[in-house]
KEPAVEX-306885 format. One line per field, with one value per residue (C-alpha): residue number from 1; x, y, z. Coordinates in Angstrom, 3 decimals. Layout:
# residues N
pos <- NUM, ...
c1 <- X, ...
c2 <- Y, ...
c3 <- Z, ...
This chain:
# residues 470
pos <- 1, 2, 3, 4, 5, 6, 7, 8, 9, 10, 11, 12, 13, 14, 15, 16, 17, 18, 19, 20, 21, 22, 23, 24, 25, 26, 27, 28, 29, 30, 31, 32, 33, 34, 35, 36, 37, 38, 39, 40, 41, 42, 43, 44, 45, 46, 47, 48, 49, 50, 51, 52, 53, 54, 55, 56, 57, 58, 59, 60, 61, 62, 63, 64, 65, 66, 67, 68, 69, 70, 71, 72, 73, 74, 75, 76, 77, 78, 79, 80, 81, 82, 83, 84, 85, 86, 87, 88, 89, 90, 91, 92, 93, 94, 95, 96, 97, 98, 99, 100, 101, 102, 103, 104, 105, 106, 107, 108, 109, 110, 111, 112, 113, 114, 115, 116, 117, 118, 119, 120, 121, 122, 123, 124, 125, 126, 127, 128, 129, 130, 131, 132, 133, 134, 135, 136, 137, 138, 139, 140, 141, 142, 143, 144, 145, 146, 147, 148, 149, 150, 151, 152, 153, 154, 155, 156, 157, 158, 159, 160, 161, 162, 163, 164, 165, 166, 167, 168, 169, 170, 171, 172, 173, 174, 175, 176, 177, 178, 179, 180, 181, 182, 183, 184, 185, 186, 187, 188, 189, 190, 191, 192, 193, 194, 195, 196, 197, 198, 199, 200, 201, 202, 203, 204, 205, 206, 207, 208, 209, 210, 211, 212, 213, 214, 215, 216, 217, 218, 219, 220, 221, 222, 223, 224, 225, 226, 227, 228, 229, 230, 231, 232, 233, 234, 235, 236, 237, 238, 239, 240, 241, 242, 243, 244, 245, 246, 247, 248, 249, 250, 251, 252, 253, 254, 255, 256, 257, 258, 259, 260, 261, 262, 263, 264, 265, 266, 267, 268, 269, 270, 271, 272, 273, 274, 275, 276, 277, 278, 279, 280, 281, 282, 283, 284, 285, 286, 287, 288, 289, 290, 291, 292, 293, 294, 295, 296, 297, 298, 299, 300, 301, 302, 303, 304, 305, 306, 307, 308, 309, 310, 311, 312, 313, 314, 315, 316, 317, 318, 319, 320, 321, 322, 323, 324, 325, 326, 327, 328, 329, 330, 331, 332, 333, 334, 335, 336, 337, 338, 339, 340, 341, 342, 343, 344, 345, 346, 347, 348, 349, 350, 351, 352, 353, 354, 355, 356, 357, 358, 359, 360, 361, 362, 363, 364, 365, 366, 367, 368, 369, 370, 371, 372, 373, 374, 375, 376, 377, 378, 379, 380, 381, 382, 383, 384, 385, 386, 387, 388, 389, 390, 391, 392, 393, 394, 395, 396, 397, 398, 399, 400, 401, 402, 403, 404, 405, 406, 407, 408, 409, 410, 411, 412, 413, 414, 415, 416, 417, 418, 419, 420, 421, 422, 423, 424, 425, 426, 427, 428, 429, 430, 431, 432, 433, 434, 435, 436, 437, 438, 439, 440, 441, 442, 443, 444, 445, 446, 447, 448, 449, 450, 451, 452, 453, 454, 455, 456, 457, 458, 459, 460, 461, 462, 463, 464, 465, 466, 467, 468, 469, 470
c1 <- -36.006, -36.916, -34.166, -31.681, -33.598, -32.975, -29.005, -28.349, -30.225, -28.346, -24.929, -26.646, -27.937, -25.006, -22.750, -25.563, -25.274, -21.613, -21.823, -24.315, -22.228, -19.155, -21.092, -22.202, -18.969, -17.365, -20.119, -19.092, -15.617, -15.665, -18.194, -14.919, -12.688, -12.849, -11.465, -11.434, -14.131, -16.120, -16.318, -16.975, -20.387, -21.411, -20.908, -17.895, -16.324, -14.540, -15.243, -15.018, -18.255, -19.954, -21.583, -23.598, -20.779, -17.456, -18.167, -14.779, -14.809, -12.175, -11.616, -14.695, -11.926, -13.961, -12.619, -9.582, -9.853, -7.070, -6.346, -5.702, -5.255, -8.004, -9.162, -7.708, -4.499, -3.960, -5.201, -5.381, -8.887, -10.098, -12.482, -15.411, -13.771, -13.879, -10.967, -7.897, -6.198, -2.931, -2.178, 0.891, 3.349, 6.944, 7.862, 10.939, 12.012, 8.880, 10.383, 12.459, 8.966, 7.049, 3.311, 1.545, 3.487, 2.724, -1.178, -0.568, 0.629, -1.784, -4.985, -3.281, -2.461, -6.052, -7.884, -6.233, -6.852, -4.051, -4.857, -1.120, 1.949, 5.109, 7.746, 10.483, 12.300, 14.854, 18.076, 20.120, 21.087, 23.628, 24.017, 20.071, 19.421, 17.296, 16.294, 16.906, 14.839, 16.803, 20.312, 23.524, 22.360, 18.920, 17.081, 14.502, 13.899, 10.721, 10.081, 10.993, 8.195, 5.763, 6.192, 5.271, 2.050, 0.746, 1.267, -0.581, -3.344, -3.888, -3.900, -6.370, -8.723, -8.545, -9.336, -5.604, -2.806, 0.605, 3.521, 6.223, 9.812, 11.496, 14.863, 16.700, 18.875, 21.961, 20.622, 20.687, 24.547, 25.156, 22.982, 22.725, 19.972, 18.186, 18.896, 16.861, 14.164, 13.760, 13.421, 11.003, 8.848, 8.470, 7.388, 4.925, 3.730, 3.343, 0.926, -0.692, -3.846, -3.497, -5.772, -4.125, -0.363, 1.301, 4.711, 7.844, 10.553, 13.772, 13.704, 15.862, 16.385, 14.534, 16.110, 19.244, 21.648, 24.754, 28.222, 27.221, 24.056, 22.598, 22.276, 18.973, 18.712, 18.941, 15.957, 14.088, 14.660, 13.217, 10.453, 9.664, 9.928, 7.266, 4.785, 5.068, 4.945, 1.740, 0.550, 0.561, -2.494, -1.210, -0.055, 3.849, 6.477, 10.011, 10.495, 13.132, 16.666, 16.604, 15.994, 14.949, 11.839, 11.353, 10.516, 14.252, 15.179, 14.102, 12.659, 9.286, 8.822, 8.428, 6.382, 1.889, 3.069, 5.594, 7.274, 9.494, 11.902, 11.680, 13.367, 14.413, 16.204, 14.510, 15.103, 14.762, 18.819, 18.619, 16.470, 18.080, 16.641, 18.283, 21.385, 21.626, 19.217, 17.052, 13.347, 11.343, 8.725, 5.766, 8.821, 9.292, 5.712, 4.583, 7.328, 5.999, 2.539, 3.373, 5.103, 4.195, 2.972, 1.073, 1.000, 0.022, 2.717, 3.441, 5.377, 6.347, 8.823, 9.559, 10.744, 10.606, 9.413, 11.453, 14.778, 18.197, 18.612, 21.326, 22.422, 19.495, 17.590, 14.346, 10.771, 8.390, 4.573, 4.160, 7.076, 5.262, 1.716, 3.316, 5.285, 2.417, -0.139, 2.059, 2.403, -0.741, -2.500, 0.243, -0.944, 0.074, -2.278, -1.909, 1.329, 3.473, 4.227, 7.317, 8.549, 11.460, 11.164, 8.241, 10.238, 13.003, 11.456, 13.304, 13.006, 10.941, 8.207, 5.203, 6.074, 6.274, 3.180, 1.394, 3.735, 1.935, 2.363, 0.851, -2.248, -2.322, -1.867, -5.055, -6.702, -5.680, -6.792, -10.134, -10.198, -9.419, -12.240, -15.008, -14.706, -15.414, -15.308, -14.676, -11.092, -10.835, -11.940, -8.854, -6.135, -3.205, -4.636, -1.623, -3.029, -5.778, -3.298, -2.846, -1.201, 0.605, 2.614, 5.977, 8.613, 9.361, 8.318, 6.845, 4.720, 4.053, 0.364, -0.512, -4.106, -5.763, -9.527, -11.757, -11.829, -15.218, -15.291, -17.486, -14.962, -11.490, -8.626, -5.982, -3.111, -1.394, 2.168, 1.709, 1.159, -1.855, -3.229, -3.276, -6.009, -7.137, -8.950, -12.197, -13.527, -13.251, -15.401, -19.208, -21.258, -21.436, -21.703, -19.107, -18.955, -16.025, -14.866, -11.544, -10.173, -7.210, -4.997, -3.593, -7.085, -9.185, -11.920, -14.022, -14.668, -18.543, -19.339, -19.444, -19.849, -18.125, -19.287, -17.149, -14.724, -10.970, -9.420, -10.624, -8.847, -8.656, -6.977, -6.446, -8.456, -5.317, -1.477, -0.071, -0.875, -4.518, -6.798, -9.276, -12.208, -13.857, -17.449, -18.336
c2 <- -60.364, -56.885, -55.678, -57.308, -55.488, -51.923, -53.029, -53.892, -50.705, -48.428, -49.008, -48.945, -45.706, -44.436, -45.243, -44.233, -40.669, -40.459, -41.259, -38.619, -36.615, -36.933, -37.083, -33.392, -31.770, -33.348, -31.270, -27.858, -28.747, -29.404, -26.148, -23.880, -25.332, -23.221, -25.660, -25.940, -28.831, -26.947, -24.216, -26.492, -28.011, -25.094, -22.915, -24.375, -22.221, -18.852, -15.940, -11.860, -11.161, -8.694, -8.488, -6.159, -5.422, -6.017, -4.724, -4.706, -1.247, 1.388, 4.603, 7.272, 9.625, 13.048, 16.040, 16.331, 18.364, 19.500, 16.398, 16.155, 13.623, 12.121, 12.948, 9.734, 10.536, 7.045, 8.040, 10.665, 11.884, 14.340, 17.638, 15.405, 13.614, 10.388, 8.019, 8.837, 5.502, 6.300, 3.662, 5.521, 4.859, 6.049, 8.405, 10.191, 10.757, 11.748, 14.724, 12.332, 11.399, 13.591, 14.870, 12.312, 9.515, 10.852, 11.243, 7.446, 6.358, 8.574, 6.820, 3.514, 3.803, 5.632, 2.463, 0.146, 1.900, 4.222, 8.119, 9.317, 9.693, 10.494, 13.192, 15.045, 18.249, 16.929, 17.106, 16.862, 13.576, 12.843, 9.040, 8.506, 11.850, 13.545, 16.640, 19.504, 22.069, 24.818, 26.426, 26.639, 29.092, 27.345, 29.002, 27.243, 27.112, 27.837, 25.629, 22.674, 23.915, 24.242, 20.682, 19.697, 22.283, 20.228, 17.079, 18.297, 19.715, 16.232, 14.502, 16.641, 16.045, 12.713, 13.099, 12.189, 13.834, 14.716, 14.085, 16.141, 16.233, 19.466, 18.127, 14.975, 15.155, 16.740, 20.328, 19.690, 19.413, 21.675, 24.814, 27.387, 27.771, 31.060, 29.406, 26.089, 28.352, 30.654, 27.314, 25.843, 29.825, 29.748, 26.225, 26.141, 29.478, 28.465, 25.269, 27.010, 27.332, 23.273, 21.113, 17.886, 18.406, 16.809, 17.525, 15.335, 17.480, 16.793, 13.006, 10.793, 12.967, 12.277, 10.533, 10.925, 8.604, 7.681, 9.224, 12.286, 13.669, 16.347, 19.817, 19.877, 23.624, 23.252, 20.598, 22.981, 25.690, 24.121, 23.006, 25.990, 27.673, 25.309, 25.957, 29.671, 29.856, 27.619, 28.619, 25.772, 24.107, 21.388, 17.970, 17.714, 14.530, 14.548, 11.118, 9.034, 7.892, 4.168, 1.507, 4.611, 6.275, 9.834, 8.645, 7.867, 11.868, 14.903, 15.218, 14.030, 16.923, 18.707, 16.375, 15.943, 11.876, 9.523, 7.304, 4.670, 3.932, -0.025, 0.256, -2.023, -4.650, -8.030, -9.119, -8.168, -7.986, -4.854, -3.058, -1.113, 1.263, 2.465, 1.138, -0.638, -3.972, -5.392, -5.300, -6.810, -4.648, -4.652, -4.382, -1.108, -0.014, -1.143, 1.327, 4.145, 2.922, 3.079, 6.888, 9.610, 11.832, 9.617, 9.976, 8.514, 6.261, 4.025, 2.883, 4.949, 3.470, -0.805, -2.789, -2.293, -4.744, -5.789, -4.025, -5.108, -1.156, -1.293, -4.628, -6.506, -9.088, -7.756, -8.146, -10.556, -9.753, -11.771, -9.900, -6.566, -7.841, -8.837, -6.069, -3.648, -6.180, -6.523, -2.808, -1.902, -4.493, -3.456, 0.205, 1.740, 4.411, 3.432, 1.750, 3.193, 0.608, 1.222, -0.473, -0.465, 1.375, 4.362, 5.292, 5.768, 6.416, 3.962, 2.980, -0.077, 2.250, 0.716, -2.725, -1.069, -0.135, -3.884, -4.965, -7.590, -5.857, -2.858, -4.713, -6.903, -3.362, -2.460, -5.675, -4.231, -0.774, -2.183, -4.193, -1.351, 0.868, -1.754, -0.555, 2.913, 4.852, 1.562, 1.516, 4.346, 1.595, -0.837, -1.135, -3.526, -6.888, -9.156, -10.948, -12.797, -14.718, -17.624, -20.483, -20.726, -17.636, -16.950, -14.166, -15.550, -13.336, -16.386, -17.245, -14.702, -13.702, -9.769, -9.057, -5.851, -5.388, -2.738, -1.005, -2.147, -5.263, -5.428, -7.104, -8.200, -8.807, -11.432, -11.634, -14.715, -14.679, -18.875, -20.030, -22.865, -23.672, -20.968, -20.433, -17.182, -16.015, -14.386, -13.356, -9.660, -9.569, -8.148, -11.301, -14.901, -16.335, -14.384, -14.570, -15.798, -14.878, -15.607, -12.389, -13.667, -11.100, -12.517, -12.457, -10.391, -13.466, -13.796, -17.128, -17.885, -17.022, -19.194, -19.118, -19.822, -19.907, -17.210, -18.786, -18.101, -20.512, -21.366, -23.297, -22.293, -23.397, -21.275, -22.319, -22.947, -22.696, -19.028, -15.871, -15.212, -12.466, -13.883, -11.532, -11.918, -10.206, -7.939
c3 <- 35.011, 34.792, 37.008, 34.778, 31.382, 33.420, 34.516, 30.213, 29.498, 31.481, 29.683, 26.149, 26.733, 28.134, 24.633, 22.653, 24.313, 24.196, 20.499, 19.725, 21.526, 19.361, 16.449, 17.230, 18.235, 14.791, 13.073, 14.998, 14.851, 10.937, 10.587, 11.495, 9.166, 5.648, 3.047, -0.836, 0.135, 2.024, -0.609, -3.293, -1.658, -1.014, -4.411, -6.060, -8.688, -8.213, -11.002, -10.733, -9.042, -6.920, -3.288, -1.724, 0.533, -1.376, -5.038, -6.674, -8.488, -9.628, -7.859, -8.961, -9.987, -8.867, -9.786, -7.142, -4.161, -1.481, 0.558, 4.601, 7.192, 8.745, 12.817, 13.288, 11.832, 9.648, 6.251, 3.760, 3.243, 0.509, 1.443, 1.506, 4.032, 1.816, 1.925, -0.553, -1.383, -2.898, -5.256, -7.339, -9.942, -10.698, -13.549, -11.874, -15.241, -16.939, -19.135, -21.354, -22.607, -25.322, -23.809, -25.793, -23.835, -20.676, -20.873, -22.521, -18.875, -17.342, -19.311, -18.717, -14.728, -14.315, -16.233, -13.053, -10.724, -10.191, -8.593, -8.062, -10.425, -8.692, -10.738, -9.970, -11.224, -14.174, -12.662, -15.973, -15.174, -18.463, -18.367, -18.878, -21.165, -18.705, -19.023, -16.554, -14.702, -13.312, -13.987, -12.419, -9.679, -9.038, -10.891, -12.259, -16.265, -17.578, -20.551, -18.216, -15.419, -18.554, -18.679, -15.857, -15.974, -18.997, -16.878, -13.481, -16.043, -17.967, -14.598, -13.000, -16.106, -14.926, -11.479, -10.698, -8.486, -9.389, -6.523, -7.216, -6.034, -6.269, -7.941, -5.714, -2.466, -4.344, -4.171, -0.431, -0.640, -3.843, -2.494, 0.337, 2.430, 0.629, -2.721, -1.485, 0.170, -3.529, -5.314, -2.859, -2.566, -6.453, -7.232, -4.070, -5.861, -9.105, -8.463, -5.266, -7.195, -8.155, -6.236, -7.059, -6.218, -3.054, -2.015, -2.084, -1.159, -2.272, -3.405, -1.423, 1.236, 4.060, 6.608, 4.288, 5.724, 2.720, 3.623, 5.503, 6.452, 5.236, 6.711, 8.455, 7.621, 4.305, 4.553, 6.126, 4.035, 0.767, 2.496, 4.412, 1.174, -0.332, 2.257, 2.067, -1.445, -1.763, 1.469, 3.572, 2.106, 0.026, 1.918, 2.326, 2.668, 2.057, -0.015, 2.004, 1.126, 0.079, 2.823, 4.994, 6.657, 7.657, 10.717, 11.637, 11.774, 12.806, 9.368, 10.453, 12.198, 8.953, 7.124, 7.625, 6.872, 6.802, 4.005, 3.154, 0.449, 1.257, -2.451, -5.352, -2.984, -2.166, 1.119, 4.936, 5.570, 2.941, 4.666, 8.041, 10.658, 13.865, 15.284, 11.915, 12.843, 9.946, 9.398, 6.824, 5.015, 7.973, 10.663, 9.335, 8.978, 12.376, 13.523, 12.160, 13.360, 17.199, 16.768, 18.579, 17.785, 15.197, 11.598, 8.356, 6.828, 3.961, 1.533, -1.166, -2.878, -3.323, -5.272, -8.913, -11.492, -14.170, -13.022, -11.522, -10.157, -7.727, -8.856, -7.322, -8.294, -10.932, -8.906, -10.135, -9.891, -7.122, -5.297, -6.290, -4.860, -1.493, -0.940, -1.469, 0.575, 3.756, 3.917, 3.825, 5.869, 8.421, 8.551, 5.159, 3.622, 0.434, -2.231, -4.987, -7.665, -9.928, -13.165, -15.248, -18.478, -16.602, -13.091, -15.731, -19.129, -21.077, -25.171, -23.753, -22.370, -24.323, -23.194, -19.375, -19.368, -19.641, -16.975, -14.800, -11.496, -12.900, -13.282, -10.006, -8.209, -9.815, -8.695, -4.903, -5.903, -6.969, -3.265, -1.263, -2.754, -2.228, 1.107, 0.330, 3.569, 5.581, 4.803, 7.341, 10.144, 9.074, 11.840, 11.957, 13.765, 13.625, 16.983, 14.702, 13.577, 15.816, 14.027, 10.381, 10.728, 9.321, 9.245, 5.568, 3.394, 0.852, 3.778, 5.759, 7.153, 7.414, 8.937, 9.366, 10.632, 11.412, 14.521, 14.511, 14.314, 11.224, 8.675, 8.686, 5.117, 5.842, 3.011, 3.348, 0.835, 0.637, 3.811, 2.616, 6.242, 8.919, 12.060, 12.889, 15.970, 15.146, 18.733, 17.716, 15.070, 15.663, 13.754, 15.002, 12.329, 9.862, 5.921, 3.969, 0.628, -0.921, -3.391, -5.935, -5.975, -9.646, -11.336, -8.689, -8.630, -5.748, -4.598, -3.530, 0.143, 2.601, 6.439, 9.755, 13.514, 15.553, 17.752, 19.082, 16.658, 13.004, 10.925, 7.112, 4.005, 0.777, -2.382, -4.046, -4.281, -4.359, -2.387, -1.307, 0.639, 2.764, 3.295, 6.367, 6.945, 4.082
């Protein structure tokens, strides 16, 4: 009798083990899965909050200082040595406004978040009333130049920089070298002593590829004459032709970083690079990420809100958040934002200025400078991404961590589910925080177990970051 009790006890205890068994890998299967559930029993509602290591908060705004690329030649860094995020906006046209509309855009840009305004020299440009800055010799006109000496003045007040283009790429065509090079000598010259100017060029000319190219020389000359006249110690680009990068030409050579016009056209087919093949937005990033020798790069011109420029179709805030969110997590330094009615100074300037997109660029402005000198760490990590990615641009997934391992951002465009692999991050068990990019609220932190494959799903429809390990 007692054998028999040990044979019926052996197969008892065998399915109670095997049940306690799956009973405990459901647990550590279900603890890295990051779902709207999940959040809710922890700490269910999402609100603009603060935590000890992600504190949204607006640029400082010190008084600016020369900026320079960082040792590890990714980012723009100030003196200090602290991180310079450009977030910018577009006011090609600023001189059709009077001075009191201009320091209206620069108190409105520097309450979201915004430390750069991009200008150029008026080119006289009769369809849209513009104003011009030099005469029929190149010679440039002094009331115009006082202009844009109140502007740089008010901005630095303001702990904001001033981008200027020295006219657009038809003085390339419509000059002579020594002409260019005079320009170039007398405008470096006359804001050498200005610590927050940086250097366009020649708008649309880098990497000038419509009809004919330009004459390299004459590229160089302007610029050459820049650097001589302000004596090399301001930062320099030459703002690229549309659906261009300096990067394509010889141009780069001349240049301390890289742009792109990624412009006011939607999709990937629009945007072309050697030998004519498409890329989409991070394509074209990417590139300029694997150059040698390496530079900073981003992208300094996209796609406008509220306009059909060019006959394309008008950007919608969500089309201005992804474009600026897939650029930077895929290497950019920073984002210019542009809007109908500023980039060109329109009647409906007042209304410009609440555009949405302005705003949700200041919700990514606020983002980027929780990290304060962490953002220098961030590197394109597109590997995390191990199932739910799309080329799409509604759904595509852009990840960037730091070269640390201490935190990681993932931007998903709509893409709801999505796995990530987390073995390169430090922690084993690794925070999780959901940022809206439409509102800027911060879900409440959870928790997941490091492994090689998590499985998460956004807290709602729409596009979300996921914060990993602040």
């Amino acid at each position: 009798m007692r054998r028999f009790f040990y044979l019926l006890l052996f197969p008892i205890t065998l399915v109670l083990l095997l049940f306690i068994a799956q009973v405990r890998d459901a647990d550590l299967n279900k603890s890295n899965v990051v779902t709207p559930e999940t959040l809710a029993s922890s700490q269910s509602t999402m609100a603009v909050r603060d935590y000890p290591g992600l504190e949204l908060k607006l640029p400082d705004y010190p008084v600016p200082t020369k900026l320079k690329v960082d040792s590890s030649k990714r980012f723009l860094v100030r003196a200090d040595g602290s991180p310079f995020v450009w977030i910018g906006d577009t006011f090609w046209l600023f001189a059709k406004k009077s001075r009191e509309q201009r320091i209206q855009l620069l108190d409105d840009r520097q309450s979201k978040g915004f430390n750069v305004v991009m200008i150029r020299v008026g080119m006289g440009n009769e369809e849209v009333d513009e104003p011009i800055g030099f005469n029929g010799n190149l010679e440039p006109i002094e009331s115009h130049f006082q202009e844009i000496d109140h502007l740089v003045r008010e901005a630095n007040k303001r702990g904001m920089y001033i981008a200027i283009a020295t006219g657009w790429w038809q003085i390339l065509k419509d000059f002579e070298p020594e002409a260019l090079y005079k320009f170039g000598q007398f405008i470096g010259d006359r804001y050498k002593d200005n610590d927050n100017i940086i250097w366009l060029g020649a708008g649309e000319s880098g990497s000038y590829r419509r009809r004919t190219e330009l004459d390299f020389e004459r590229v160089k000359s302007l610029v050459q004459g820049i650097r001589d006249g302000d004596t090399g110690n301001k930062l320099l680009t030459i703002h690229a032709d549309f659906q261009r990068g300096t990067s394509l030409s010889q141009m780069s050579t001349l240049v301390d970083f890289n742009n792109w016009q990624t412009s006011q056209w939607c999709c990937p087919e629009d945007l072309p690079r050697k030998g004519d093949r498409n890329w989409t937005v991070w394509d074209a990033i990417s590139y300029d990420y694997g150059q040698s020798p390496t530079k900073p790069t981003f992208d300094i011109e996209a796609w406008y809100e509220n306009t059909n420029l060019g006959g394309g179709t008008p950007a919608t805030p969500y089309n201005v958040r992804r474009r600026a969110y897939f650029s930077i997590f895929a290497g950019g330094f920073g984002h210019s934002y542009g809007g109908s009615g500023i980039w060109d100074a329109t009647s409906d300037f007042n209304q410009a200025l609440q555009l949405t997109g302005s705003t949700h660029i200041g919700y990514l402005s606020q983002l980027l400078h929780a990290l304060g000198n962490d953002f220098l760490k961030l590197r394109p990590t597109q590997s995390m991404v191990v199932s739910g990615q799309s080329s799409n641009y509604d759904q595509h997934i852009q990840a960037t961590s730091a070269n640390d391992g201490s935190y990681a951002l993932v931007y998903t465009a709509g893409t709801s589910n999505f796995a990530l692999d987390l073995s390169s991050l430090n922690a084993q068990s690794i925070s999780v925080i959901w940022f809206n990019p439409r509102t800027k609220a911060l879900s409440n932190e959870s928790a997941v177990t490091k492994d090689t494959q998590v499985s998460f799903t956004t807290p709602g429809k729409g596009d979300w970051v996921l914060v990993l390990g602040r």
